[in-house]
C-alpha positions as CSV (number, residue, x, y, z in Angstrom):
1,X,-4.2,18.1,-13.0
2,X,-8.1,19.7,-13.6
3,X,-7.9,17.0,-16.9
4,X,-7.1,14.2,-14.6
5,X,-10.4,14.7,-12.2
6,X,-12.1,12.6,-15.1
7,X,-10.5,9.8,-14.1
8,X,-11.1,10.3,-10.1
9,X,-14.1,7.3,-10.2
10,X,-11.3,4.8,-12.2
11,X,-9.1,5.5,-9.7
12,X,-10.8,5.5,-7.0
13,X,-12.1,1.7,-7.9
14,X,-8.7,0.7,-8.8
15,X,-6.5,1.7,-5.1
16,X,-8.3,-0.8,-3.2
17,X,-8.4,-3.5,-5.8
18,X,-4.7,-3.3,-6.1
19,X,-3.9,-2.9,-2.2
20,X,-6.3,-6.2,-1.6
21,X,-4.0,-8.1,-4.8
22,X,-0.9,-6.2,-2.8
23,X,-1.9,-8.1,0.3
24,X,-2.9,-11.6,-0.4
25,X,-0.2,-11.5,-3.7
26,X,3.4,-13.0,-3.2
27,X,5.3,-10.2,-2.3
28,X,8.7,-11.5,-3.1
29,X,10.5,-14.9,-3.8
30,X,13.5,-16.3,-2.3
31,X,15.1,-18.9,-4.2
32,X,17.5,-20.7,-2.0
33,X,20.1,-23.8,-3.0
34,X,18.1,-23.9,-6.3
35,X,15.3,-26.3,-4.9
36,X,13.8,-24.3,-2.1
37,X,11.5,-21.4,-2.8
38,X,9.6,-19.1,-1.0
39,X,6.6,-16.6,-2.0
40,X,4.9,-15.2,1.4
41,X,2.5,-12.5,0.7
42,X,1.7,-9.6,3.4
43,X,-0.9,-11.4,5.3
44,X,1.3,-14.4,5.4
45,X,4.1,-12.5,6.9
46,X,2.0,-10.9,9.4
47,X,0.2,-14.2,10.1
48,X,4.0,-16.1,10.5
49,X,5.3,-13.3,13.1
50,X,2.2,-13.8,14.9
51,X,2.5,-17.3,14.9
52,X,6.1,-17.4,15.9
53,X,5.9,-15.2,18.7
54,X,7.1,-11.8,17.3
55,X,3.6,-10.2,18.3
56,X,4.9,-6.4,18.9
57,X,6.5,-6.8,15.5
58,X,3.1,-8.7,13.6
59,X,1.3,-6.0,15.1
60,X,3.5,-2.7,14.1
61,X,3.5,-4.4,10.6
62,X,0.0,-5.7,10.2
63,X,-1.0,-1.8,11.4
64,X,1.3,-0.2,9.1
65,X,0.8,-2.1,6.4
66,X,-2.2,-3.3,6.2
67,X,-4.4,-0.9,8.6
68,X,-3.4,2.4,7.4
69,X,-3.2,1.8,4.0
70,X,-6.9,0.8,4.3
71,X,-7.9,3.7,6.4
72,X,-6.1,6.2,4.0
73,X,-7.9,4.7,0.8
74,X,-11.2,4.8,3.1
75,X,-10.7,8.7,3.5
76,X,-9.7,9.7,0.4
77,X,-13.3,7.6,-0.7
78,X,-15.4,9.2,2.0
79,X,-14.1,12.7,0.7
80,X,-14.3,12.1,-2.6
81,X,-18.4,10.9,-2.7
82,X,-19.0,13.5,0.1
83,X,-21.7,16.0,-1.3
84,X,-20.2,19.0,-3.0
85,X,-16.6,17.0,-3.5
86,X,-15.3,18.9,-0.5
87,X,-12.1,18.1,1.5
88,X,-13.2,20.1,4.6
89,X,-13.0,17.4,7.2
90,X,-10.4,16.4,10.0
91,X,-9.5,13.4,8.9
92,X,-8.6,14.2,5.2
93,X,-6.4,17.6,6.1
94,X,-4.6,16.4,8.7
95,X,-4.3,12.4,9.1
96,X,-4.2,11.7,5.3
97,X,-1.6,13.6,4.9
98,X,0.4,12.2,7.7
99,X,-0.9,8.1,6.3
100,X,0.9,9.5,2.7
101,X,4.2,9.9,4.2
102,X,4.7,6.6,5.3
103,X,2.9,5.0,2.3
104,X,5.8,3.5,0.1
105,X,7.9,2.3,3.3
106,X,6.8,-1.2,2.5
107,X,7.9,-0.9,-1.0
108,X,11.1,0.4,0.0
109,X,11.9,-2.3,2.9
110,X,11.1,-5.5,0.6
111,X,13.4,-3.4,-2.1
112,X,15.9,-3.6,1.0
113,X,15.7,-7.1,1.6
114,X,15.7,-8.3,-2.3
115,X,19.3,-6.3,-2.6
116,X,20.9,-7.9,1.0
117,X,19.6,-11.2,0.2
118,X,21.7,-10.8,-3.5
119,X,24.3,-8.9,-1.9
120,X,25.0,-11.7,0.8
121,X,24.6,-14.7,-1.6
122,X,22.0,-16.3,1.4
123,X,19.7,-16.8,-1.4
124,X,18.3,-15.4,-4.6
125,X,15.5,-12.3,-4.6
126,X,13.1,-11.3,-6.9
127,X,9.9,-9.0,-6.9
128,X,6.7,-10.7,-7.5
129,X,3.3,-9.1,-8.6
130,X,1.7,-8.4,-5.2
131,X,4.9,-5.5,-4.4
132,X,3.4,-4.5,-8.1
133,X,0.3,-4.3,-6.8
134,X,0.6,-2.8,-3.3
135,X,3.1,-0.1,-5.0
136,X,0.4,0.9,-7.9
137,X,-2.7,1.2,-4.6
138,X,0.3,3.3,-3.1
139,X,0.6,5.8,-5.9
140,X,-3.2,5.4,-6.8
141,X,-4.0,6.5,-3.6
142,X,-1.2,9.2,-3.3
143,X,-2.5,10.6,-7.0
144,X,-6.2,10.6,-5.6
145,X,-5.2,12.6,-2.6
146,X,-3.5,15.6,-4.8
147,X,-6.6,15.3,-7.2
148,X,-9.1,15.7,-4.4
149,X,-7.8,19.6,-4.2
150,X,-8.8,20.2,-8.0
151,X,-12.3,18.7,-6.9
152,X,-15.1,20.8,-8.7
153,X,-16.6,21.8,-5.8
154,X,-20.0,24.4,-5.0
155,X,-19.7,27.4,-6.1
């Protein structure tokens, strides 16, 4: 992993670009009776519970999925440009950690939903590039986090 530390600045550039394309990006398509199609992204379908009432729900998913990833990538930023590289503060031991565990929950609900909408014939599911996108911020962001401990820090 010391090899990879090289590449902490890329990285660290590329898990937010990706989670903002993950958010605003069609996250998957329903094709239904061949003529209707649908492509919401994130903040559409945290923007349509709202609108249609399902606040409690709009709000656990607009916090886990759109809040935490953003506060985890913010963390693993702040520790990474701290002076001396260190990873000495609260947030990075113990919330980062916690923010990791939940990280690819999104991925793996929408990879729910595509296999019962194609299980149950309602309609036809496929992935589209803004799951890409919000899965490769969640493994950017994971992969910075377990680079920040081989940080070159003061000796």
């Amino acid at each position: 992993m010391r090899k990879l530390v090289g590449v902490r600045p890329v990285l660290l550039a590329a898990a937010p670009f990706f989670l903002a394309l993950g958010l605003v990006l069609p996250l998957i398509r329903f094709e239904k009776l061949y003529f209707f199609n649908e492509t919401p992204s994130l903040v559409e379908i945290v923007a349509s519970l709202w609108s249609g009432g399902d606040i409690p729900l709009a709000l656990v998913v607009g916090i886990v999925s759109v809040v935490l990833p953003i506060l985890k990538i913010i963390g693993i930023a702040a520790e990474a440009t701290a002076a001396g590289g260190g990873t000495g503060s609260w947030f990075y031991r113990y919330a980062v950690p916690y923010l990791s565990k939940w990280s690819m929950m999104d991925v793996l609900l929408v990879a729910i939903v595509i296999a019962a909408a194609k299980t149950t014939g309602l309609a036809d599911a496929f992935t589209q590039p803004g799951l890409w996108c919000y899965a490769a911020s969640t493994i950017i962001s994971g992969l910075l986090h377990s680079l920040q401990g081989d940080a070159p820090g003061p000796k």
